[in-house]
Backbone and ligand atoms as CSV (ligand in chain L), in Angstrom:
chain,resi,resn,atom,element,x,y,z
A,1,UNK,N,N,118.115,107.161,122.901
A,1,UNK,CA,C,117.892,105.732,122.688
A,1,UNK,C,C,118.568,105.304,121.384
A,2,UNK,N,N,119.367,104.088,121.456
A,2,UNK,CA,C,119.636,103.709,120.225
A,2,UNK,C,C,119.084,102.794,119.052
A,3,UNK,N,N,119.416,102.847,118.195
A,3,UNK,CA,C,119.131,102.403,117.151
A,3,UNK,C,C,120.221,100.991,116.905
A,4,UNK,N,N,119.541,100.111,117.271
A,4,UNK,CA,C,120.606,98.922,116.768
A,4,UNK,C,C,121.031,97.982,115.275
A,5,UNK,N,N,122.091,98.599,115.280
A,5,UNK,CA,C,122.415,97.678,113.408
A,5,UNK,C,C,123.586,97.126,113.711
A,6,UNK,N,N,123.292,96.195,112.689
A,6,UNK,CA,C,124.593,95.208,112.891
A,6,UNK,C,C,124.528,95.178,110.923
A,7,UNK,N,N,125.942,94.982,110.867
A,7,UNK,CA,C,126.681,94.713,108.987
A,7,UNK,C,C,127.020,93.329,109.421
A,8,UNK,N,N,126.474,92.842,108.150
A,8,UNK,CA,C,127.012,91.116,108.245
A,8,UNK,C,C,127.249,90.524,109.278
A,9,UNK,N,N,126.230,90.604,110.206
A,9,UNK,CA,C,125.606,89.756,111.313
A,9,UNK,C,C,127.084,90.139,112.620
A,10,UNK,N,N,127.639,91.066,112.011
A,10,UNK,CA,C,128.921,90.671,113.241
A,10,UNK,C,C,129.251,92.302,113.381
A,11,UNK,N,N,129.121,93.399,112.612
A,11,UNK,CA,C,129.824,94.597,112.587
A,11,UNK,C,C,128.913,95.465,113.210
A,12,UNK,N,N,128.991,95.530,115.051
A,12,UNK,CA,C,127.726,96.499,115.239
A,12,UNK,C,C,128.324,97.601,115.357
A,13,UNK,N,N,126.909,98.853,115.449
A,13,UNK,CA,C,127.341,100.568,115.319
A,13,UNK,C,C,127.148,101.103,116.856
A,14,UNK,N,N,127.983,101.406,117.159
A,14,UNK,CA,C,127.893,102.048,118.395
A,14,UNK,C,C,128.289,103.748,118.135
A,15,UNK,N,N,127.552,104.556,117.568
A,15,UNK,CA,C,127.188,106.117,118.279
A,15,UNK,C,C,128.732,106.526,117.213
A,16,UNK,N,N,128.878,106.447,115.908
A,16,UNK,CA,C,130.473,107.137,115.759
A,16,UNK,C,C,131.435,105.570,115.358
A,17,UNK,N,N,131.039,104.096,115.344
A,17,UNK,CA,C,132.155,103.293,114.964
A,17,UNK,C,C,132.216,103.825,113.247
A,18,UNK,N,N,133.461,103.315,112.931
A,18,UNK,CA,C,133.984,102.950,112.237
A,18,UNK,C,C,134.314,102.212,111.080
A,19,UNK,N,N,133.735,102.472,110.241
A,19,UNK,CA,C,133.191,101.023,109.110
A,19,UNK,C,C,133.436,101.824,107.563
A,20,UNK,N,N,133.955,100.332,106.938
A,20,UNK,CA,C,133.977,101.149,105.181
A,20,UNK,C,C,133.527,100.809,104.618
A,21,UNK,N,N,133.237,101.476,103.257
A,21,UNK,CA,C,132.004,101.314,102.490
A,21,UNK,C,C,132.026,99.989,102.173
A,22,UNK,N,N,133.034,99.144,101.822
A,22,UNK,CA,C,132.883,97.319,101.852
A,22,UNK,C,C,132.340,97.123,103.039
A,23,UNK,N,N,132.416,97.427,104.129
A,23,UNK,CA,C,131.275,97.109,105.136
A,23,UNK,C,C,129.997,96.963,105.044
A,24,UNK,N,N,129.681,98.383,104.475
A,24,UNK,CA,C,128.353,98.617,104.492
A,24,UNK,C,C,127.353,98.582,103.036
A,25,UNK,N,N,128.163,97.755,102.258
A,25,UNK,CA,C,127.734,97.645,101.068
A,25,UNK,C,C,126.276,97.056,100.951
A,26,UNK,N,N,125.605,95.873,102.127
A,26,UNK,CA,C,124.544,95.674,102.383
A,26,UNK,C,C,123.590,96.372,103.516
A,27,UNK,N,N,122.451,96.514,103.543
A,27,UNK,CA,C,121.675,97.240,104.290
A,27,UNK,C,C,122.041,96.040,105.705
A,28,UNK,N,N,122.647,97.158,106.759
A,28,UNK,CA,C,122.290,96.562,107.761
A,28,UNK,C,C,120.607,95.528,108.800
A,29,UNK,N,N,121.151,94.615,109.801
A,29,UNK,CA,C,120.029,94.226,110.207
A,29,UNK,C,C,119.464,95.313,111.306
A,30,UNK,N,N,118.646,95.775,111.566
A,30,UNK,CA,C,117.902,97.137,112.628
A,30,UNK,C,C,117.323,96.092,113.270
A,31,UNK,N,N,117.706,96.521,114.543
A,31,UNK,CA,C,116.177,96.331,115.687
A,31,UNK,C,C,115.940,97.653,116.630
A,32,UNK,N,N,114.883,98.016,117.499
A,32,UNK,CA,C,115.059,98.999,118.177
A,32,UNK,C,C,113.906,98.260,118.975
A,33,UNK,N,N,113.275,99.095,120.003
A,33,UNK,CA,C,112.309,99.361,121.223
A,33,UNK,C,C,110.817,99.645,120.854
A,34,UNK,N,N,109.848,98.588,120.321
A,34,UNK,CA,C,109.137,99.295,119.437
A,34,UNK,C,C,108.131,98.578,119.969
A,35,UNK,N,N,106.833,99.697,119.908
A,35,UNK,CA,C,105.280,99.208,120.389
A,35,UNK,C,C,104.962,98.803,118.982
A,36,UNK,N,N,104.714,97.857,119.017
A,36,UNK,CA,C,104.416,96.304,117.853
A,36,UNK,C,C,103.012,96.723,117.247
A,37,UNK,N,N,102.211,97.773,117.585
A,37,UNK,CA,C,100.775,98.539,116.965
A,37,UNK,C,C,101.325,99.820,116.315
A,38,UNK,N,N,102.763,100.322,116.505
A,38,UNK,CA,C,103.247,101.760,115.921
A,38,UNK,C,C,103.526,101.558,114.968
A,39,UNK,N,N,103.456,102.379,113.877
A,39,UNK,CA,C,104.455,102.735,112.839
A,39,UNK,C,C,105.084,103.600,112.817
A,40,UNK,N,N,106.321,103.058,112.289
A,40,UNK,CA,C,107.672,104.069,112.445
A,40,UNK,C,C,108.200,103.897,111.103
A,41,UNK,N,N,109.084,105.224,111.037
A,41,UNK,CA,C,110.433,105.601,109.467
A,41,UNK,C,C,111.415,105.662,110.294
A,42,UNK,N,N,112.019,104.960,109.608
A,42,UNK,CA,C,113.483,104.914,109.471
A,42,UNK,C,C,114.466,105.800,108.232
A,43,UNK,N,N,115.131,106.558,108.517
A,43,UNK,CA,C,116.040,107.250,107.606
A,43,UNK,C,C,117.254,107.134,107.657
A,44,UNK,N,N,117.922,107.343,106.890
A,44,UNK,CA,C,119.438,107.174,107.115
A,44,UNK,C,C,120.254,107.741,106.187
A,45,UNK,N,N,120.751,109.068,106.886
A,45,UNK,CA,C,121.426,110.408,105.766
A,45,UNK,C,C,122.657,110.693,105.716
A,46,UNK,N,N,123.474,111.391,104.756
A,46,UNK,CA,C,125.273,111.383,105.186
A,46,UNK,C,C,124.826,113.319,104.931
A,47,UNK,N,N,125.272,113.769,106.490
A,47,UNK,CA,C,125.292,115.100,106.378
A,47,UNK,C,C,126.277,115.827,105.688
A,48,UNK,N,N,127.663,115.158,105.309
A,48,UNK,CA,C,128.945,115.509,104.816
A,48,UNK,C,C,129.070,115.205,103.598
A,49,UNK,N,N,127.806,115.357,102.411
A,49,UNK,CA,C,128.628,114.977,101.140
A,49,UNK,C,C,128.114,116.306,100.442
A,50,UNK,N,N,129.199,116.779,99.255
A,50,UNK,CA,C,130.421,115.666,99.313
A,50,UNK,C,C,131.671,115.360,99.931
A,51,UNK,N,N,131.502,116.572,101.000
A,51,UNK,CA,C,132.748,116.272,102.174
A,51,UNK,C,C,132.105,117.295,103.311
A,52,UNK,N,N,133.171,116.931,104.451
A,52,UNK,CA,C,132.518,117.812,105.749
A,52,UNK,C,C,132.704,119.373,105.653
A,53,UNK,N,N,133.531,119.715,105.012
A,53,UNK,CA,C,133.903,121.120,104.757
A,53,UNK,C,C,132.857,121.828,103.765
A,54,UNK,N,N,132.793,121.118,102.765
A,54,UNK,CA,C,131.481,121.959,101.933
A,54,UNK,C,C,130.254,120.886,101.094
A,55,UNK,N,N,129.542,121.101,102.722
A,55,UNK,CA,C,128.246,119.969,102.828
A,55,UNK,C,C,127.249,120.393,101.333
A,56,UNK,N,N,127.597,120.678,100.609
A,56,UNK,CA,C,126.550,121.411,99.712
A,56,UNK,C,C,125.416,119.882,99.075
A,57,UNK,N,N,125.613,119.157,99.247
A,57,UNK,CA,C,124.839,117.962,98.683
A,57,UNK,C,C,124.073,117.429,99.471
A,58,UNK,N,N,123.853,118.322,101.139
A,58,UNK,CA,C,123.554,118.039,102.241
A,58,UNK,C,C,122.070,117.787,102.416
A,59,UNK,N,N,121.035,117.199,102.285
A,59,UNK,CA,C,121.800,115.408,103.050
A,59,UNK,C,C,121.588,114.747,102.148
A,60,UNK,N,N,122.634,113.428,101.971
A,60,UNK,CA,C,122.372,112.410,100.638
A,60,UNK,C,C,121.199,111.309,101.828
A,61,UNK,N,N,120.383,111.380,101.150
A,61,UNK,CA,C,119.193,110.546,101.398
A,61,UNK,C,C,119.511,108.975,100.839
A,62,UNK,N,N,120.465,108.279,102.362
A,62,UNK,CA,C,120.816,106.377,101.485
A,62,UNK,C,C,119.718,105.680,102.125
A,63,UNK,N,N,118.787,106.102,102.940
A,63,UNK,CA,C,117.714,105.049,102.678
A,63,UNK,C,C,116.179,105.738,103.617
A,64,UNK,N,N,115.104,105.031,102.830
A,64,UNK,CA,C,114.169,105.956,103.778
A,64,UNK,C,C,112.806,104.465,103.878
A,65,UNK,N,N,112.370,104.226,104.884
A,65,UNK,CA,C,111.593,103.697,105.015
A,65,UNK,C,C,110.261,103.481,105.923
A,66,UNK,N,N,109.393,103.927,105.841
A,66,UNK,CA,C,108.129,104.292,106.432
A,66,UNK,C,C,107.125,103.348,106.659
A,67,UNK,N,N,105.961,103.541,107.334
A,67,UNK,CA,C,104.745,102.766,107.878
A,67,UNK,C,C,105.407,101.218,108.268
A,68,UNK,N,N,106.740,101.551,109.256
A,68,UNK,CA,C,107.142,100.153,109.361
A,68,UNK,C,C,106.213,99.906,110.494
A,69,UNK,N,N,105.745,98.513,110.261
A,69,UNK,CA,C,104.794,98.280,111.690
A,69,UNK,C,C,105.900,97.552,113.039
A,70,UNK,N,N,105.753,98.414,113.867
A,70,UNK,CA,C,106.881,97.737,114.850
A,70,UNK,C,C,108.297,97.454,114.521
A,71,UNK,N,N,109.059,96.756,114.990
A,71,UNK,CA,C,110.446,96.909,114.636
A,71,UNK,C,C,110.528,96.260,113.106
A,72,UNK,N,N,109.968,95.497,112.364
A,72,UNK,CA,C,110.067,94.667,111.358
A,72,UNK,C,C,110.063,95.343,110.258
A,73,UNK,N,N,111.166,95.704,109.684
A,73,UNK,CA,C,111.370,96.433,108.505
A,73,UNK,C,C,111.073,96.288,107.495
A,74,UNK,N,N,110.942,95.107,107.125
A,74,UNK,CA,C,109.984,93.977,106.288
A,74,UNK,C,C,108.543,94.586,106.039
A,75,UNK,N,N,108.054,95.408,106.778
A,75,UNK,CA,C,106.658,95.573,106.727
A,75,UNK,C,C,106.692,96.669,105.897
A,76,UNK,N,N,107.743,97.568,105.999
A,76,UNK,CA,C,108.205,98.979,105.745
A,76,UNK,C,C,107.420,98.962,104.208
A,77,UNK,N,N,106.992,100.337,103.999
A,77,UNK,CA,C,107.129,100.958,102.082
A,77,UNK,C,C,108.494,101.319,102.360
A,78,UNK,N,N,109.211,100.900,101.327
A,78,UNK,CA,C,110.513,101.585,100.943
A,78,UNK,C,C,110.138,102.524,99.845
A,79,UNK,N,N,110.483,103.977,100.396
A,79,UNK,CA,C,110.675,104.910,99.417
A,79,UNK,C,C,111.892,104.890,98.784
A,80,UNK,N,N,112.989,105.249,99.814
A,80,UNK,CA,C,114.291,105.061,98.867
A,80,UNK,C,C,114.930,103.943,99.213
A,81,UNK,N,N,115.641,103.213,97.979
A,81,UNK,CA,C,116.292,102.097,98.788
A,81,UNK,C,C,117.160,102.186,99.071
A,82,UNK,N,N,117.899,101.161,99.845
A,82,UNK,CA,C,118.988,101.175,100.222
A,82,UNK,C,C,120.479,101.538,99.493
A,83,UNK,N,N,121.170,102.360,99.804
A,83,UNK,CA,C,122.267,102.864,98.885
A,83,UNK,C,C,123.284,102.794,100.119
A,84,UNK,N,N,124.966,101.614,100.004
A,84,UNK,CA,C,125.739,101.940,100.915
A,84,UNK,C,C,126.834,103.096,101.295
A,85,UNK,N,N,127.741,103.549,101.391
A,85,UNK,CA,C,128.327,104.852,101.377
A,85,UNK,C,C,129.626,104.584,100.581
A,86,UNK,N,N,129.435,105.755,100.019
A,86,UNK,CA,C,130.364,106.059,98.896
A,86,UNK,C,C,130.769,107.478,98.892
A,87,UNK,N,N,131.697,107.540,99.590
A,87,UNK,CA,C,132.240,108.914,100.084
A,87,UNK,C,C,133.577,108.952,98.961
A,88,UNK,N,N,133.266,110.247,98.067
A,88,UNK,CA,C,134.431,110.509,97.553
A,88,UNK,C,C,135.973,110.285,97.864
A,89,UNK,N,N,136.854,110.157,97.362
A,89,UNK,CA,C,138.142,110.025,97.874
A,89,UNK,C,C,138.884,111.253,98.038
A,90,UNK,N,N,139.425,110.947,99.448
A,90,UNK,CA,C,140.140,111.813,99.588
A,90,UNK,C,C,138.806,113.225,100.278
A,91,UNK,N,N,137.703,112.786,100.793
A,91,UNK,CA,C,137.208,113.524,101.577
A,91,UNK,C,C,137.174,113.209,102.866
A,92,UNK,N,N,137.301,112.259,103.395
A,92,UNK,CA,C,137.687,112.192,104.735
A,92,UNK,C,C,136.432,111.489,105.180
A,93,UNK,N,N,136.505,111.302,106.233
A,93,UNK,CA,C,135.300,110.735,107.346
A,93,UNK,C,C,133.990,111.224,106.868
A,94,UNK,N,N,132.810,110.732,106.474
A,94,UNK,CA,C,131.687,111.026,106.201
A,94,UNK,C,C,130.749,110.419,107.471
A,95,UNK,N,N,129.499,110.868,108.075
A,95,UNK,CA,C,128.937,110.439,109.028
A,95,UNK,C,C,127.588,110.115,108.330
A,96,UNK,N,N,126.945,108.941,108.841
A,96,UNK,CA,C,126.162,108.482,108.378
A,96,UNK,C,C,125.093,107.877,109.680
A,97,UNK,N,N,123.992,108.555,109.475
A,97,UNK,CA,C,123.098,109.202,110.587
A,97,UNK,C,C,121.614,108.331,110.246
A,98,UNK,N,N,121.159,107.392,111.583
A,98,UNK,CA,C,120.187,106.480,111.132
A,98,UNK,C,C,119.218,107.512,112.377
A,99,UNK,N,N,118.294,108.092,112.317
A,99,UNK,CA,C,116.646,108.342,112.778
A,99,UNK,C,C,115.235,107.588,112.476
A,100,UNK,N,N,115.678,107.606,113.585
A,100,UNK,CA,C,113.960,106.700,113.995
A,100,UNK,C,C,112.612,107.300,114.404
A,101,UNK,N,N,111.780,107.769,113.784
A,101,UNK,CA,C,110.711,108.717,114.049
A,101,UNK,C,C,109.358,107.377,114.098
A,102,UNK,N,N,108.784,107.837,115.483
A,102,UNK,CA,C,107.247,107.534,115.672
A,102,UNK,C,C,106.095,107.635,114.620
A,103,UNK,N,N,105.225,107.516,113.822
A,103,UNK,CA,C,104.286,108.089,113.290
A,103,UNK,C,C,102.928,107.855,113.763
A,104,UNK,N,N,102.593,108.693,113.658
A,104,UNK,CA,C,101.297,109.172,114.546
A,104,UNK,C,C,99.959,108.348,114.071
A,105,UNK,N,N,100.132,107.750,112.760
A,105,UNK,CA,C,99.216,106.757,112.309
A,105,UNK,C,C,100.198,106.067,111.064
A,106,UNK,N,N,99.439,104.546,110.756
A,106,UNK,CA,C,100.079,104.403,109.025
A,106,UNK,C,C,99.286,106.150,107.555
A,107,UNK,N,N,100.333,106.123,107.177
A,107,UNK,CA,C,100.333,107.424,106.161
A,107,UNK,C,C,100.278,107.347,104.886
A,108,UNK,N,N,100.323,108.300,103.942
A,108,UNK,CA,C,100.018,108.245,102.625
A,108,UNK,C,C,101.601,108.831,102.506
A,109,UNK,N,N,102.714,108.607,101.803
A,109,UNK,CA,C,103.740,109.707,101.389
A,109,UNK,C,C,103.825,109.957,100.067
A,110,UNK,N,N,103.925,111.258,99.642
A,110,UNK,CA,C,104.057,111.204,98.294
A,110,UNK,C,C,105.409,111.450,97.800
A,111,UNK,N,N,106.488,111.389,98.665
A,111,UNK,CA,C,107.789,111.581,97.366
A,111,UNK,C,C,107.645,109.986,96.696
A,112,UNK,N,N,108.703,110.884,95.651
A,112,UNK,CA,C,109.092,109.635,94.525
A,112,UNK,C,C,109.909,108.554,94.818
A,113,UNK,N,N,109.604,107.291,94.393
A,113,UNK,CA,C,110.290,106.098,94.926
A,113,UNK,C,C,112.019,106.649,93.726
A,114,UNK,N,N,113.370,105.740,94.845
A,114,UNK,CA,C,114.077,105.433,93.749
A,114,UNK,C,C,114.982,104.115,94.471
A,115,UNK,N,N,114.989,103.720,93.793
A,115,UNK,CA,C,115.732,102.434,93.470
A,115,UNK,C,C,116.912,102.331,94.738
A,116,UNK,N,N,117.409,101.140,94.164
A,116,UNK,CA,C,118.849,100.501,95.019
A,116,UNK,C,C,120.322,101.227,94.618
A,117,UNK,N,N,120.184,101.060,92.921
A,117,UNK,CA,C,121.747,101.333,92.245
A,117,UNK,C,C,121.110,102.847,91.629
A,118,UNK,N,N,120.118,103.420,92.073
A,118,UNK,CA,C,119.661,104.983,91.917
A,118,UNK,C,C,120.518,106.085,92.103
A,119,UNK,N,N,120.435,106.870,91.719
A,119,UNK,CA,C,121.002,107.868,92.434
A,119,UNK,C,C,119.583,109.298,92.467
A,120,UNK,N,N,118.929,109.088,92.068
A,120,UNK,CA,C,117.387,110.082,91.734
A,120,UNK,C,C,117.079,110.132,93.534
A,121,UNK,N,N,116.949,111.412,93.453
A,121,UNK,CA,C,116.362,112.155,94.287
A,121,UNK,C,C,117.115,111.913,95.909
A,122,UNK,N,N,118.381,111.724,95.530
A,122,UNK,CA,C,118.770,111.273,96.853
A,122,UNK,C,C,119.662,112.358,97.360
A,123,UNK,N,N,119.892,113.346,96.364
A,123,UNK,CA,C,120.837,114.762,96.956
A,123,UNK,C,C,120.125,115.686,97.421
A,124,UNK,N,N,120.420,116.402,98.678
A,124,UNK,CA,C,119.799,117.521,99.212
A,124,UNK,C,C,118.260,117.302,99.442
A,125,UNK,N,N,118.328,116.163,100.147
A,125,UNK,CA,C,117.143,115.750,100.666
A,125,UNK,C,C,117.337,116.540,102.356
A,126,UNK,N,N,116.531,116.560,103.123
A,126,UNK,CA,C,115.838,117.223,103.924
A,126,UNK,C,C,115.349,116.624,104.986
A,127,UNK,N,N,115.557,115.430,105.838
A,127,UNK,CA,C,115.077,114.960,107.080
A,127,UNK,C,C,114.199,115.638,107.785
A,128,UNK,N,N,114.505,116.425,107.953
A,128,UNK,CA,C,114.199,117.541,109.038
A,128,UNK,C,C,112.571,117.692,108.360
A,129,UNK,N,N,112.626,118.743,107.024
A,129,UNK,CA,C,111.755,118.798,106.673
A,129,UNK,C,C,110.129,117.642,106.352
A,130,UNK,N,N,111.001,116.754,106.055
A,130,UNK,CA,C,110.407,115.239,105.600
A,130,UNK,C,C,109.608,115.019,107.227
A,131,UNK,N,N,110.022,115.340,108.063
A,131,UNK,CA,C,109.602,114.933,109.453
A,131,UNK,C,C,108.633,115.807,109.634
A,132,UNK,N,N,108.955,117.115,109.624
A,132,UNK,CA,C,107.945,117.969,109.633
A,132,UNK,C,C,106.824,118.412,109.005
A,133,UNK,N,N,106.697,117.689,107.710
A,133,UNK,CA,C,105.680,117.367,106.978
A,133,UNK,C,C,104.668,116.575,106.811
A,134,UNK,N,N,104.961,115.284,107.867
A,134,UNK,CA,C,104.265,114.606,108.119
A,134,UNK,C,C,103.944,114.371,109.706
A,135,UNK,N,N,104.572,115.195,110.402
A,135,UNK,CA,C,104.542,115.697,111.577
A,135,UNK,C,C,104.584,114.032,112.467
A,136,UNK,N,N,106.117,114.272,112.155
A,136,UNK,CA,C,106.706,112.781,112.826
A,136,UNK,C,C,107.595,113.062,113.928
A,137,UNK,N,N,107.275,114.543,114.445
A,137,UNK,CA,C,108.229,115.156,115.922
A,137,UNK,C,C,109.920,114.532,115.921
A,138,UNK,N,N,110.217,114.875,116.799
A,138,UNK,CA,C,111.685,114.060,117.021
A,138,UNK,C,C,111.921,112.686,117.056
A,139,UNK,N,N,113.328,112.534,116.157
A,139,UNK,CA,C,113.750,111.082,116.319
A,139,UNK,C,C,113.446,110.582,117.760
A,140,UNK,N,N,112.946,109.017,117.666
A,140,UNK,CA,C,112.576,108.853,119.123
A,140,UNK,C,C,113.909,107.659,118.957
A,141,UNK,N,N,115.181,107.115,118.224
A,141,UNK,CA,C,116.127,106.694,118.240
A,141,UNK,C,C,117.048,107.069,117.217
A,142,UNK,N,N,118.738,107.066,117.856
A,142,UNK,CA,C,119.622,107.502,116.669
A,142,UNK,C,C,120.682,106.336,116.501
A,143,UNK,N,N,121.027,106.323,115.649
A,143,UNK,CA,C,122.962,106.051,115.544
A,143,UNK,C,C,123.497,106.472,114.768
A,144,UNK,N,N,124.241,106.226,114.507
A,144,UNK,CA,C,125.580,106.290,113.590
A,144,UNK,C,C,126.937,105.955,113.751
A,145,UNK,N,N,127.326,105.968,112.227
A,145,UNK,CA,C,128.836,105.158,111.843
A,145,UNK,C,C,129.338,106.500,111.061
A,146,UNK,N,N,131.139,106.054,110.873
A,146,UNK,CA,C,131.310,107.215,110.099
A,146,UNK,C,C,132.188,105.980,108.820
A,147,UNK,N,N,132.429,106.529,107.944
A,147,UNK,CA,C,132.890,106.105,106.565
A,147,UNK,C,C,133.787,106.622,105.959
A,148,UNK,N,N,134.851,106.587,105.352
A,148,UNK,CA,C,135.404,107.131,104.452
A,148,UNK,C,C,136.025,106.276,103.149
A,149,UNK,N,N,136.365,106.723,102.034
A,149,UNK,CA,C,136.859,105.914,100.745
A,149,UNK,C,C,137.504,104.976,100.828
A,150,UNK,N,N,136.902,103.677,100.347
A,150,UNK,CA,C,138.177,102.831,100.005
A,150,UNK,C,C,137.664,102.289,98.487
A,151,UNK,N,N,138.649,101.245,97.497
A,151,UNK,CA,C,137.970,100.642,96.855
A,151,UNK,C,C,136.903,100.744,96.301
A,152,UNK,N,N,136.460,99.997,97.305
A,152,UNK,CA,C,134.873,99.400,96.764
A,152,UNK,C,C,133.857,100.745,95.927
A,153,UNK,N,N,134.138,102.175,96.331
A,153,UNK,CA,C,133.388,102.846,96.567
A,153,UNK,C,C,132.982,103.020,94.523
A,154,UNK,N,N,134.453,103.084,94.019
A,154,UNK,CA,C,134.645,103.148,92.835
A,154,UNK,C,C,133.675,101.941,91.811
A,155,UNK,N,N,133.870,100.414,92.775
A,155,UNK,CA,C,132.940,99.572,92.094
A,155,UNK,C,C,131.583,100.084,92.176
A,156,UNK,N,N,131.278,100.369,93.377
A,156,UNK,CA,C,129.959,100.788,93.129
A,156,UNK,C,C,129.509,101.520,92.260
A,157,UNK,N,N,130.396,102.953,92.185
A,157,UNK,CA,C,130.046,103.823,91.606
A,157,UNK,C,C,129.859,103.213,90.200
A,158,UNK,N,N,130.528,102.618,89.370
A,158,UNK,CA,C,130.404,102.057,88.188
A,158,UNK,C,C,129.056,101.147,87.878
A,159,UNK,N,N,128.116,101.043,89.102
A,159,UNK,CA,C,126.831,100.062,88.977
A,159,UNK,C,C,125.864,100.753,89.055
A,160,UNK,N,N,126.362,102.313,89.245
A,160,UNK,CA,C,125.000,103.055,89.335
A,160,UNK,C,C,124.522,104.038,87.970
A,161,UNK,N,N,123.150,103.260,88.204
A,161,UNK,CA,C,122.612,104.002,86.439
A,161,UNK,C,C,122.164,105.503,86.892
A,162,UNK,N,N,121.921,106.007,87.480
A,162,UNK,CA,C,121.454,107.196,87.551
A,162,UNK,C,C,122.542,107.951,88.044
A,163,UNK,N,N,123.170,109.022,87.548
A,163,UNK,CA,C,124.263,109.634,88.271
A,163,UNK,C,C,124.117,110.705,88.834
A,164,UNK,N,N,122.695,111.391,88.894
A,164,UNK,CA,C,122.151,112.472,89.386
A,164,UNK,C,C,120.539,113.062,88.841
L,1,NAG,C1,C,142.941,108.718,96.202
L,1,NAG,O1,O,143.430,109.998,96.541
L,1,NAG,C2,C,144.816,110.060,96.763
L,1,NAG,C3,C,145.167,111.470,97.172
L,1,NAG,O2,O,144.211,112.039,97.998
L,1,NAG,C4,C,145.562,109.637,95.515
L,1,NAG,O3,O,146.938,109.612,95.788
L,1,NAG,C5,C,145.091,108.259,95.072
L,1,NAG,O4,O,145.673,107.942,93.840
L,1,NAG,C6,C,143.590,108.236,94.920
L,1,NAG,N1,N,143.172,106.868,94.594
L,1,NAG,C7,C,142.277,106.589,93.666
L,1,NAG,C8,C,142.079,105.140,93.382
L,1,NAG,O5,O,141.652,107.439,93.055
């Protein structure tokens, strides 16, 4: 099942499009298939940084958001915020992986919040684990886009106070 986002009301992701980090510099709009009494997390990880060949930073954690009630993201705790992709240069295609997990009730989470222009706690984060800790079973929706360097990536980088 997919996960539907659209960038600036016009750029949707179909499974693998194509988009650069000036694309995705704002948090996309999400909708998905959602019983309006559930809460669901949303995650969204780049398995390839700092490149696909040597994932060692694997997974950069760009956004995590939990106890969303029904599709409305708005309702969400944001643990991490939104961070758009900023794939080194000259690493190539980075994939950037949105999961949608069920939760079995609203929850308590205890990681640490970080910010928008953050960079805290967002390397070698753990989906997998994060799911299994709160025993949120399998993504019940996916997508993804893939990314690679342009520009912008450099402005960003210059706005972010935390560099690790
Ligand atoms: C990006 O990398 C290429 C080589 O991979 C290099 O020629 C170019 O100067 C780099 N651009 C910037 C802005 O760093």
């Amino acid at each position: 099942v997919i996960i539907d986002l659209t960038y600036n009301k016009e750029e949707a992701v179909h499974f693998g499009t194509e988009l650069t980090p000036t694309n995705v510099k704002d948090q996309p709009a999400v909708s998905y298939d959602a019983n309006p009494d559930t809460y669901y997390t949303l995650s969204m990880v780049d398995p390839d940084a700092p490149s696909r060949k040597d994932p060692k930073f694997k997974e950069v954690n760009h956004w995590l958001v939990t106890n969303i009630l029904g599709k409305d993201i708005k309702t969400g705790d944001v643990i991490t915020a939104y961070l758009g992709s900023g794939p080194p240069n000259g690493t190539g295609l980075h994939r950037y992986v949105f999961l949608l997990f069920k939760q079995p009730k609203k929850l308590e989470f205890d990681e640490p919040k970080t910010e928008a222009l953050s960079r805290e706690h967002r390397l070698n984060f753990d989906v997998k684990k994060f799911a299994k800790k709160y025993n949120l079973g399998e993504p019940v929706a996916i997508n993804f886009f893939k990314a690679q360097w342009d520009s912008y990536v450099d402005e960003r980088n210059k706005k972010i106070k935390n560099k690790n």
